[in-house]
Phi, psi and omega in degrees: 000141176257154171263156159238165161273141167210130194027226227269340222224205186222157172239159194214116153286127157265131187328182195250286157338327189265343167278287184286351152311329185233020160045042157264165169206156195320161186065342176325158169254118179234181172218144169255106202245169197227126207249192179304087158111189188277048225226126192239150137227147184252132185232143156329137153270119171223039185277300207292339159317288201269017171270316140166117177266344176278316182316308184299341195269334182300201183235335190276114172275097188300135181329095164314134191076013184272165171210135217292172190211145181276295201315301186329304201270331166258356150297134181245000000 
């Protein structure tokens, strides 16, 4: 994998093979941990999964049919 610049920051394209073997697609959330040496793993974030599964697990019961929208929640 190569690093690039992007804006202000730096970026590491993942093969197309190494995304799917870990069923990622574009908006995924992942973690990147820093391994032995010049060596990364990369992971599924399944903190927002399992945020909720707590909600589903709770007694507080959500509208049929809602479903959270980011854009929606972050327009000002």
């Amino acid at each position: 994998m190569r690093v690039t610049k992007w804006n202000d920051a730096l970026a590491v394209q993942i093969p197309d093979d190494v995304a799917k073997s870990l069923g990622l697609k574009e908006g995924d959330e992942i973690t990147v941990r820093v391994a032995e040496g010049p060596v990364l793993e990369i992971g599924r974030d399944e903190e927002r999964l399992q945020a909720l599964e707590r909600i589903k697990a709770s007694k507080f019961k959500l509208p049929p049919n809602w479903k959270f929208d980011r854009d929606e929640a972050n327009e000002r």
